[in-house]
PAMARBA-848555 format. One record per residue (C-alpha): residue in one letter; x, y, z. Coordinates in nm, 4 decimals. Each point is the difference from the previous one (the first is absolute). Example, Ala and Ser with C-alpha at 12.3 -4.5 7.8 and 13.67 -1.06 7.14 Angstrom:
<pts>
<pt resn="A" xx="1.2300" yy="-0.4500" zz="0.7800"/>
<pt resn="S" xx="0.1370" yy="0.3440" zz="-0.0660"/>
</pts>
This chain:
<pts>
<pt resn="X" xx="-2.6274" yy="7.5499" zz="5.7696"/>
<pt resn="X" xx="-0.0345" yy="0.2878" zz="0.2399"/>
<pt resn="X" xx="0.1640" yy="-0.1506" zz="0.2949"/>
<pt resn="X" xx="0.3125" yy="-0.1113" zz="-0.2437"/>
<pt resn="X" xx="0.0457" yy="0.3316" zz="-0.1090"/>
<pt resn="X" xx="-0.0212" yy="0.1338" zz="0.3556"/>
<pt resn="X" xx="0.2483" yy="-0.2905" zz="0.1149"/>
<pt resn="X" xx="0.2807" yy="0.1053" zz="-0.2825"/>
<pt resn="X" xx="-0.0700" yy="0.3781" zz="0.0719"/>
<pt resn="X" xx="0.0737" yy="-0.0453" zz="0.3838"/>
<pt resn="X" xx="0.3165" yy="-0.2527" zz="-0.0863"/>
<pt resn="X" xx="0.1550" yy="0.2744" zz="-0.2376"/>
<pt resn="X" xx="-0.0762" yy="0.2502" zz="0.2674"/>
<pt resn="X" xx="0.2403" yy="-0.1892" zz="0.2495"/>
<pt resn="X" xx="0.2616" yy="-0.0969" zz="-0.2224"/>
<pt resn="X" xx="0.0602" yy="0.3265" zz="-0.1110"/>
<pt resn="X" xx="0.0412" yy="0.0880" zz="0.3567"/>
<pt resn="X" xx="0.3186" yy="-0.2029" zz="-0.0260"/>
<pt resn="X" xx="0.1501" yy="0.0458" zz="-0.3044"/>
<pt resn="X" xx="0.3575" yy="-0.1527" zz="-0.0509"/>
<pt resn="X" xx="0.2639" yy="0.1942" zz="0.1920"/>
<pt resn="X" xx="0.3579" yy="0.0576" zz="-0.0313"/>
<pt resn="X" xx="0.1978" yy="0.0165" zz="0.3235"/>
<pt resn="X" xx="0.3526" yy="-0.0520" zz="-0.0929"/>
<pt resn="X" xx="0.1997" yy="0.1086" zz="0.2818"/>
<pt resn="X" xx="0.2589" yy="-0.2812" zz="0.0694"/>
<pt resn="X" xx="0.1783" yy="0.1254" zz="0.2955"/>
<pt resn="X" xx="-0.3372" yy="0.0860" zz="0.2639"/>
<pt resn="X" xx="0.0041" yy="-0.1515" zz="0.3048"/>
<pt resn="X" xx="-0.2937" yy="-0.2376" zz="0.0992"/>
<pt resn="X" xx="-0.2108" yy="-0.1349" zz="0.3129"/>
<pt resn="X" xx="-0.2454" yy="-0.2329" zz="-0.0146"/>
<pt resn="X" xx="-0.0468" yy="0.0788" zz="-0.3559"/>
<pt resn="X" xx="-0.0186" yy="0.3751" zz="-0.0193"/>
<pt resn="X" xx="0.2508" yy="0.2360" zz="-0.1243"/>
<pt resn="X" xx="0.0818" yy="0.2041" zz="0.3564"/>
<pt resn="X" xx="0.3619" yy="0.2095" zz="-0.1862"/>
<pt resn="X" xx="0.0944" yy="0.0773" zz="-0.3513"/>
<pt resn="X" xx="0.3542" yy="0.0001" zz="-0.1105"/>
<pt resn="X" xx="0.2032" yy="0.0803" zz="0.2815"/>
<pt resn="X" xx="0.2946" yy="0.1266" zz="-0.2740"/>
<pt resn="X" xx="-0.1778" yy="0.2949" zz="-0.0486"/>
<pt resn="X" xx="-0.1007" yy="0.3469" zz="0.1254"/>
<pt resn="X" xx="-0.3566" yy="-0.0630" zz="-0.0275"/>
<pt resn="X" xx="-0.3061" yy="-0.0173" zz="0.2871"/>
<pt resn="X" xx="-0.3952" yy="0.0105" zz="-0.0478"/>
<pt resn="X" xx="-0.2125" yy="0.1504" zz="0.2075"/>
<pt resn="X" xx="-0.2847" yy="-0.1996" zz="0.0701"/>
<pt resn="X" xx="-0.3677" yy="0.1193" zz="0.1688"/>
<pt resn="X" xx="-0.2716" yy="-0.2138" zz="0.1270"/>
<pt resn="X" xx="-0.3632" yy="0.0661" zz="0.1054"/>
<pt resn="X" xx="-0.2978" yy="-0.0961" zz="0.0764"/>
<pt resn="X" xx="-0.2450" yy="0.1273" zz="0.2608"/>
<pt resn="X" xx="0.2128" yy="0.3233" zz="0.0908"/>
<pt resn="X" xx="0.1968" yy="0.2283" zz="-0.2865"/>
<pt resn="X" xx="-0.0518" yy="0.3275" zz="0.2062"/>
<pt resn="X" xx="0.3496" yy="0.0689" zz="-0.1375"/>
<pt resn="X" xx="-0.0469" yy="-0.0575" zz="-0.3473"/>
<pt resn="X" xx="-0.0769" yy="0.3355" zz="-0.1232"/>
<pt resn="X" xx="0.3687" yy="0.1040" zz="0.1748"/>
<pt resn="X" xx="0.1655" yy="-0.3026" zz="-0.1615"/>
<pt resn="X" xx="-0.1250" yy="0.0821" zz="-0.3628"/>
<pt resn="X" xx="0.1521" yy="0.4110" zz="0.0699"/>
<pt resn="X" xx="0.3390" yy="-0.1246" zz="0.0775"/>
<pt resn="X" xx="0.0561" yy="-0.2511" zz="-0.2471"/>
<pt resn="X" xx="-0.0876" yy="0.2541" zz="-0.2019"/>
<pt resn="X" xx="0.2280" yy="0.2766" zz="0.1444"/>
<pt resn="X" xx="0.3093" yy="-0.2622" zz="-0.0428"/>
<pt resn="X" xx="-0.1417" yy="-0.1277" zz="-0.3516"/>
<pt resn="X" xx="-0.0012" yy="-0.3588" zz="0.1464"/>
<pt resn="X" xx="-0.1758" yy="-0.2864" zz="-0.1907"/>
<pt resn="X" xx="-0.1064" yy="-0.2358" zz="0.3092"/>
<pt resn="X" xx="-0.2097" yy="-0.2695" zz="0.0508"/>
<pt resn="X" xx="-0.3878" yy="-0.0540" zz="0.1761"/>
<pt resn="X" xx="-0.0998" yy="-0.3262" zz="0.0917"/>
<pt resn="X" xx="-0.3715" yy="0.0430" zz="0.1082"/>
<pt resn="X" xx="-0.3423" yy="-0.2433" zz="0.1155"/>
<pt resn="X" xx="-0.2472" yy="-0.0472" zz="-0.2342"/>
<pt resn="X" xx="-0.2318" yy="0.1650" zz="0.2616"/>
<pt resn="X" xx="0.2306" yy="0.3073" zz="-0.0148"/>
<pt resn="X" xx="-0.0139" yy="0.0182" zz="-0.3442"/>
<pt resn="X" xx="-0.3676" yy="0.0052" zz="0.0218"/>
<pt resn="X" xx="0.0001" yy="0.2600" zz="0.2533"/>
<pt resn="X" xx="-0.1749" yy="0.3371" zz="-0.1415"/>
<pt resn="X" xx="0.2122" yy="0.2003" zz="0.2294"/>
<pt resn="X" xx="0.2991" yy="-0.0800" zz="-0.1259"/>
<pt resn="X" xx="-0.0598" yy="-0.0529" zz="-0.4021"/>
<pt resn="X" xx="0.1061" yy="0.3688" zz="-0.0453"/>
<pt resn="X" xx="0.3846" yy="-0.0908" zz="0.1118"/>
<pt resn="X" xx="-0.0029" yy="-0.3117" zz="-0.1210"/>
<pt resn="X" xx="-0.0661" yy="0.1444" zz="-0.3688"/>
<pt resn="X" xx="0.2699" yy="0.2493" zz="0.0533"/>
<pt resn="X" xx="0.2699" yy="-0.3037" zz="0.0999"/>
<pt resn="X" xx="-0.1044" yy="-0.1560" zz="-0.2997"/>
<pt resn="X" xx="0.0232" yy="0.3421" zz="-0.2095"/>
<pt resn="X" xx="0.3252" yy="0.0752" zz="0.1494"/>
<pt resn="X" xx="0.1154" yy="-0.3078" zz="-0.1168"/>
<pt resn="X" xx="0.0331" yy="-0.2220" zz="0.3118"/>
<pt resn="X" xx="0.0033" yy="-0.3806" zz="-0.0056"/>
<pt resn="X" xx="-0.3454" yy="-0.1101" zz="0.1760"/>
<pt resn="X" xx="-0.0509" yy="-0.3463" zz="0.1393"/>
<pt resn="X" xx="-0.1643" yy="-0.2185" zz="0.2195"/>
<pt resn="X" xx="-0.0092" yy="-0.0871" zz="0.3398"/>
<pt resn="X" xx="-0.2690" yy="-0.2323" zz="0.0154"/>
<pt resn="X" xx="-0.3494" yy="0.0540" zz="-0.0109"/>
<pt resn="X" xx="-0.1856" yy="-0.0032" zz="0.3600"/>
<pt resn="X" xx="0.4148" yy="-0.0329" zz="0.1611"/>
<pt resn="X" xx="-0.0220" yy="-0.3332" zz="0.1149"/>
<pt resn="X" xx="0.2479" yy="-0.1470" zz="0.2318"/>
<pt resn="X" xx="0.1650" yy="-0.3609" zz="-0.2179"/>
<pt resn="X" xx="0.1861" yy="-0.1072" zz="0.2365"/>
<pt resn="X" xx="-0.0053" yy="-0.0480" zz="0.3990"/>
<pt resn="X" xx="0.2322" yy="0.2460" zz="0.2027"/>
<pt resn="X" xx="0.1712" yy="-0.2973" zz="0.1959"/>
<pt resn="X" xx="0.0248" yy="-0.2818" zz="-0.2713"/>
<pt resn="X" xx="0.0770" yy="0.1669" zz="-0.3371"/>
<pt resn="X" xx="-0.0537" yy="-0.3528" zz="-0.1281"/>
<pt resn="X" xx="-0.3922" yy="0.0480" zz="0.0742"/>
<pt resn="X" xx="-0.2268" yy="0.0882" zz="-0.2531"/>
<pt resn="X" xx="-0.2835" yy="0.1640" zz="0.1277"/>
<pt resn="X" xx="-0.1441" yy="0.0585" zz="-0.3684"/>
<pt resn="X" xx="-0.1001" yy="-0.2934" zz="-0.2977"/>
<pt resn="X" xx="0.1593" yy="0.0519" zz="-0.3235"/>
<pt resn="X" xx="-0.3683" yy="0.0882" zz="-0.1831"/>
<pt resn="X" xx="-0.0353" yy="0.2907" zz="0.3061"/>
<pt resn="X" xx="0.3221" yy="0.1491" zz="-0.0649"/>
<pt resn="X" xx="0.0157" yy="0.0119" zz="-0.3416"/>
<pt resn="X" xx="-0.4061" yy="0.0849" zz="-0.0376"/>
<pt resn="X" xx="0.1233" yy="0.3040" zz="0.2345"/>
<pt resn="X" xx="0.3066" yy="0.0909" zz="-0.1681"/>
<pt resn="X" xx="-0.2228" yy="-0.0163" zz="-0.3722"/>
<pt resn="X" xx="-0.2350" yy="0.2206" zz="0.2123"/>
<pt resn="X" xx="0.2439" yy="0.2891" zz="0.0789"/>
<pt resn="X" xx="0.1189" yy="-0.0362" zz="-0.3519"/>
<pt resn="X" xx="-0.3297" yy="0.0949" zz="-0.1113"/>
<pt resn="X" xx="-0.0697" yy="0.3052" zz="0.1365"/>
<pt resn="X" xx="0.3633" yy="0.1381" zz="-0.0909"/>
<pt resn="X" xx="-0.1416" yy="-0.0785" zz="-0.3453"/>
<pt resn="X" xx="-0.3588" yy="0.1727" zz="0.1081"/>
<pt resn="X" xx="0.2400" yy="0.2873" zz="-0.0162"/>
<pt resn="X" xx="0.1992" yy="-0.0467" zz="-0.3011"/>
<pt resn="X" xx="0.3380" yy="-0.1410" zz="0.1852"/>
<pt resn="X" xx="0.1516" yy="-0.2803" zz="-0.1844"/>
<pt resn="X" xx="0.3802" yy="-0.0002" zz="0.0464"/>
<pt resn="X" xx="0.1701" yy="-0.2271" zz="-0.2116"/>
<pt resn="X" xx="0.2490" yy="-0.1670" zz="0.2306"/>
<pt resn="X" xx="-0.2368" yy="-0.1474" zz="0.2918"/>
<pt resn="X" xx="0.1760" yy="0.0550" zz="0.3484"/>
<pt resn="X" xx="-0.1618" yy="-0.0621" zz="0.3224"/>
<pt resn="X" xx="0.0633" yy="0.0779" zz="0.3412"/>
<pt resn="X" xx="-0.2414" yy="-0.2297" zz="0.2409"/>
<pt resn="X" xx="-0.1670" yy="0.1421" zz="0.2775"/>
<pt resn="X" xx="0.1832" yy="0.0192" zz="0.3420"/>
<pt resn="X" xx="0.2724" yy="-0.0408" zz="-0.2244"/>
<pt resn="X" xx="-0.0256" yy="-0.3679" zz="0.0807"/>
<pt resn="X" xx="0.0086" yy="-0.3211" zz="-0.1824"/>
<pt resn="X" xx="0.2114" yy="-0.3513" zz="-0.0623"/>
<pt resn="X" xx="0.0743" yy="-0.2125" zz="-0.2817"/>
<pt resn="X" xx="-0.3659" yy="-0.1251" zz="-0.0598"/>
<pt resn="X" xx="-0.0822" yy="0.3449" zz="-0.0311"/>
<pt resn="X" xx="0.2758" yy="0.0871" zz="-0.2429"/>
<pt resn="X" xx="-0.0632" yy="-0.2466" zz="-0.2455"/>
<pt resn="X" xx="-0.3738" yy="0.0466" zz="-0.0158"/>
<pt resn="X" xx="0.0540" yy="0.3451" zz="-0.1176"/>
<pt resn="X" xx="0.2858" yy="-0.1145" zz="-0.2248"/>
<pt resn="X" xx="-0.2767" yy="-0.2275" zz="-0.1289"/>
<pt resn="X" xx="-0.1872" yy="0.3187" zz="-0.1026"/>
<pt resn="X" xx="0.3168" yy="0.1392" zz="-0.1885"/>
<pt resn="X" xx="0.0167" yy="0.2572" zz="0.3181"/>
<pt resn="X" xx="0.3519" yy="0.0229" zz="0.1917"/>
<pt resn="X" xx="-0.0329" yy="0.1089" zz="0.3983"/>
<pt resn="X" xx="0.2436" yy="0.2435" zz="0.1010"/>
<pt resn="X" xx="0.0535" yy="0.1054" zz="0.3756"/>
<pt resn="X" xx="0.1882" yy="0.3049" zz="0.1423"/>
<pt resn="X" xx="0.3903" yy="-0.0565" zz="0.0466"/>
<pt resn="X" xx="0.0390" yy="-0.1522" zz="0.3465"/>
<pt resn="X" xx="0.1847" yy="0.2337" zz="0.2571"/>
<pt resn="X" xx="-0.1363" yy="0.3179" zz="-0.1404"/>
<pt resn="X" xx="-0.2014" yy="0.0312" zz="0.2885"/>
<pt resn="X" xx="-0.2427" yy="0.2577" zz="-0.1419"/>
<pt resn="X" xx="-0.3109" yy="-0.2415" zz="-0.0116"/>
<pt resn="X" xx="-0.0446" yy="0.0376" zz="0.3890"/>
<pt resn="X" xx="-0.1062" yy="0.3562" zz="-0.0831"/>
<pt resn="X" xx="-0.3717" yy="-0.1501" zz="0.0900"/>
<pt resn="X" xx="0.1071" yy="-0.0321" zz="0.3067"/>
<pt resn="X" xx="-0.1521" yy="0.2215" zz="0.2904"/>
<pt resn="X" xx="0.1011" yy="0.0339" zz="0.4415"/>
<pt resn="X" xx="-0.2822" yy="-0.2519" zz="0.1398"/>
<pt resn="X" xx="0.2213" yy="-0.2563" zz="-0.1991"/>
<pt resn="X" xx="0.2164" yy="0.0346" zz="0.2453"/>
<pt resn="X" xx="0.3985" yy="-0.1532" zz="-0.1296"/>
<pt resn="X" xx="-0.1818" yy="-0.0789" zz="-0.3263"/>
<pt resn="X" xx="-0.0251" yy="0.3809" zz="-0.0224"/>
<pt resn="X" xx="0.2627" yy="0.1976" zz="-0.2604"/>
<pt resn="X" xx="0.0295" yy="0.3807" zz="-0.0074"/>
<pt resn="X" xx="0.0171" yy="0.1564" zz="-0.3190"/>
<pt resn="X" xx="0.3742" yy="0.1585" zz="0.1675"/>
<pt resn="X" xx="0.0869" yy="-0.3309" zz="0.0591"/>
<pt resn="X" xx="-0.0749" yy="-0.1653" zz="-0.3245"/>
<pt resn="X" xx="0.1512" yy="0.2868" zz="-0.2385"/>
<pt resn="X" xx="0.2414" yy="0.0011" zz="0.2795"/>
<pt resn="X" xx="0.0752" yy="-0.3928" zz="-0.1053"/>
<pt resn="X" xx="-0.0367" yy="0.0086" zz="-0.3502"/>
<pt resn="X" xx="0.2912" yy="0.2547" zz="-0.0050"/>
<pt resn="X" xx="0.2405" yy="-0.2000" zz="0.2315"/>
<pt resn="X" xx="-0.0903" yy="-0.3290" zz="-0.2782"/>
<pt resn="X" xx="0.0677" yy="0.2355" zz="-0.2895"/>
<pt resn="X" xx="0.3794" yy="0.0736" zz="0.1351"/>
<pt resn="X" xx="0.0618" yy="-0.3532" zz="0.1450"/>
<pt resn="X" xx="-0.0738" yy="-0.1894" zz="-0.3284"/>
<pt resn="X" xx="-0.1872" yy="0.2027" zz="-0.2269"/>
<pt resn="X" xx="-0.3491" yy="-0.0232" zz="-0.1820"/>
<pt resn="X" xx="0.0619" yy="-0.1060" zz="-0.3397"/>
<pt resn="X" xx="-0.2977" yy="-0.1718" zz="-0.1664"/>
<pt resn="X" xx="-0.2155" yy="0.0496" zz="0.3726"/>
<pt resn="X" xx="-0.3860" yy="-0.0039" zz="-0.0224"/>
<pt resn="X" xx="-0.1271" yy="0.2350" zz="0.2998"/>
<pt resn="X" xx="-0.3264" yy="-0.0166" zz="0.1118"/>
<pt resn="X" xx="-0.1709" yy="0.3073" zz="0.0897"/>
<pt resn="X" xx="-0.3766" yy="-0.0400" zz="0.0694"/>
<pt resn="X" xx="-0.2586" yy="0.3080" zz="-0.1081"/>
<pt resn="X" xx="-0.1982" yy="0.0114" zz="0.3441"/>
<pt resn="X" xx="0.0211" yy="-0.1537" zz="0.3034"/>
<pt resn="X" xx="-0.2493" yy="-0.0624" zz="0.3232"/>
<pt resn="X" xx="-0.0557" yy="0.3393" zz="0.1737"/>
<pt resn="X" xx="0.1293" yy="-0.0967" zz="0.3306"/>
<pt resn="X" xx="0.3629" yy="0.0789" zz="-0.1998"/>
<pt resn="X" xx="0.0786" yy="0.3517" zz="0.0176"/>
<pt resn="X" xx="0.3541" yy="0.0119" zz="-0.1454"/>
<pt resn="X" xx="-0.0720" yy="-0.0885" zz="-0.3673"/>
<pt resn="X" xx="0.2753" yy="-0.0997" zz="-0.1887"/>
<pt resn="X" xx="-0.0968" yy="0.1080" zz="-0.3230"/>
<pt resn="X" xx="0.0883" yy="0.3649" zz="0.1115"/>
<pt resn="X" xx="0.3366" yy="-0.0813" zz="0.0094"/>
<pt resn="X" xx="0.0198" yy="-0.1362" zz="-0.3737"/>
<pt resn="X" xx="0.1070" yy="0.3253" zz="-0.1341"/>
<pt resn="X" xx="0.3374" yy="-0.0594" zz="0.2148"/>
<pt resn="X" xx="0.0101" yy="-0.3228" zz="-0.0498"/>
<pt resn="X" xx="0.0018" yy="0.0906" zz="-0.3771"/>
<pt resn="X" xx="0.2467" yy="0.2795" zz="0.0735"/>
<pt resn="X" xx="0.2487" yy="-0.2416" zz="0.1952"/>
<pt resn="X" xx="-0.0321" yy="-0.2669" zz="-0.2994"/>
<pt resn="X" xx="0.0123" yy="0.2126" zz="-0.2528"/>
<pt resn="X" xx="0.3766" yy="0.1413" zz="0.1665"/>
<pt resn="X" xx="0.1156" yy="-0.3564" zz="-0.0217"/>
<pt resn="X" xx="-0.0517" yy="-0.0294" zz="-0.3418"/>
<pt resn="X" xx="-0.2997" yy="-0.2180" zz="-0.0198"/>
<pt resn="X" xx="-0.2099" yy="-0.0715" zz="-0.3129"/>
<pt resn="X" xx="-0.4003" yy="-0.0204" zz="0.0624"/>
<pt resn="X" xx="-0.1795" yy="-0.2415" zz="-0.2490"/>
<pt resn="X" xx="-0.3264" yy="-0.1455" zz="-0.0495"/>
<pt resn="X" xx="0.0069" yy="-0.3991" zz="0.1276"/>
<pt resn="X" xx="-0.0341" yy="-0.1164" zz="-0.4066"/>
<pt resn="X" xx="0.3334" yy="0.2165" zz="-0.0832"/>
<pt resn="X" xx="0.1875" yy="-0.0864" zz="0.3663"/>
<pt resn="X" xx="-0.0866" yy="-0.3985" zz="-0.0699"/>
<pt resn="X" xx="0.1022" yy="0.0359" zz="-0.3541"/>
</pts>
């Protein structure tokens, strides 16, 4: 009798994890399944951070959002979330009204870099994973309503897409051509390298060629020490810049609304 209790307690547990959402937004724009732009019609962008093993820049993040009374969004590992060192911030994001997320629990790579068609994860891992990160945003009393995902190395396929969709959660990705996730980047990359000049440099020159409406971008909270020129310390004009062009900054459950 025990053991049947235990079994419906932990079954409740995970459905409540993924309670029905309701995405609505008509006019994204898709890839392999995940949302990567919101309406294009409109005047409206997301910012979008990631972490996991670095989020040196987190504490400088949270200040400016705050400065600009921006409501962004933090997609983070489950292991980050269960990082003492960082629970103090993440409370505040959630207290300052942030939409929290995650980014998988132990950032596993789905997919290989040369055949996006190979899986390099099961179904049961994934989603076992995914359940897992869920569960320590809950450790902390996070439970958004509308479940959004970004996957880790912001890369996935179809397989991947419809597992989650499964789950009643919807992958999102940052807006192609933004150019700001290469802010990991660091010199012994070589050409892969991007300087933070360069890539607010870019993101400008995209802005007057065709706009931003309804862009994701991708900003990630720390990144490997061997990169001096963080790009996070250029949010504030990046913010400034947007903010001149008229620019609305939402949460991802009101920009995919």
């Amino acid at each position: 009798m025990q053991k049947v209790i235990l079994i419906f307690i932990l079954c409740f547990f995970n459905a409540s994890i993924f309670a029905q959402s309701k995405i609505v937004d008509k006019n994204a724009i898709t890839d392999q399944g995940a949302i990567i732009q919101a309406d294009p019609t409109h005047k409206k962008i997301a910012f979008v951070f990631t972490g996991d093993e670095y989020f040196e820049g987190l504490e400088s993040i949270i200040s400016t959002l705050a400065h600009a009374n921006i409501k962004a969004n933090f997609f983070f590992t489950g292991r980050l979330y269960r990082n003492q060192a960082v629970k103090d911030e993440i409370m505040r994001l959630k207290s300052d009204g942030h939409y929290l997320g995650p980014h998988s629990d132990m950032h596993l790579l789905y997919n290989d870099w040369s055949d996006r068609n190979k899986l390099l994860v099961t179904k049961d891992s994934l989603i076992n994973d995914l359940k897992a990160n869920y569960r320590s945003m809950q450790a902390m009393g996070i439970e958004e309503k509308e479940l959004y995902f970004i996957p880790p190395y912001e890369w996935w396929n179809d397989s991947v897409a419809t597992w989650c969709k499964e789950l009643n959660v919807q992958l999102i990705n940052f807006t192609p051509g933004t150019g700001t996730n290469a802010d990991y980047t660091f010199p012994e990359m070589g050409t892969s390298y991007r300087s933070t000049e360069s890539l607010l440099k870019h993101i400008y020159e995209i802005e007057k060629k065709k706009g931003l409406n309804g862009a994701m971008i991708l900003i990630h909270i720390g990144t490997d020490p061997r990169r001096i020129d963080k790009f996070y310390n250029v949010l504030p004009l990046l913010i400034d810049y947007l903010k001149s062009k008229e620019y609305s900054f939402l949460r991802i459950d009101q920009l995919l609304k």
